[in-house]
Residue, then its C-alpha position, 0 to 999 in steps of 0.5 A: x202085362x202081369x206087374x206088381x208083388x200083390x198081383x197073383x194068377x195061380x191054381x192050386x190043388x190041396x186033394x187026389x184031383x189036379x190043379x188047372x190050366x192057367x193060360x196067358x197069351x197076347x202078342x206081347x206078354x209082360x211079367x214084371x215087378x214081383x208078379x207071379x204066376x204059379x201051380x201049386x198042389x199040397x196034396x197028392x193030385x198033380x199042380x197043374x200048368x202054367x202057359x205063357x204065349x207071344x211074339x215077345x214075352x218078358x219075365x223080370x224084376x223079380x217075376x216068377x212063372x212056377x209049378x211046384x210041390x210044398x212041402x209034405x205034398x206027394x203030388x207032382x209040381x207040373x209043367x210050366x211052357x213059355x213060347x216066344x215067336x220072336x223074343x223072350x227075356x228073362x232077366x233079374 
């Protein structure tokens, strides 16, 4: 379980090259209260990726699971995968 606004997984690019991988998988996976899990790039190199896998995955309470671009950046933001075998919940 990801809970919590400090609590952070994030890669990030700010040059030409790529950001990471970020890879997150359990039975039953848990983003909640305001955790994030983020790519971002500000450069021109693409964000990167953002996996989530389980059985049963739950983002809520104001969790976030992004790729993105800031502003003035020329790279792309990304992909972001979630997989659910048997339930996923997206909810506030």
């Amino acid at each position: 379980a990801l809970s919590g606004a400090e609590t952070v997984v994030s890669t990030r690019t700010s040059g030409a090259g790529p950001g990471g991988t970020i890879a997150i998988g359990a039975r039953e996976v848990s983003i909640a209260e305001g955790a994030q899990v983020s790519a971002t790039t500000s450069g021109t190199g693409t964000a990167g990726r953002v996996q989530v896998s389980g059985e049963q995955v739950s983002v809520a309470s104001g969790a976030r699971v992004e790729a993105q671009t800031l502003a003035g950046a020329a790279g792309d933001g990304g992909d972001v995968t979630i997989r659910a075998g048997a339930a996923l919940t997206v909810r506030g």
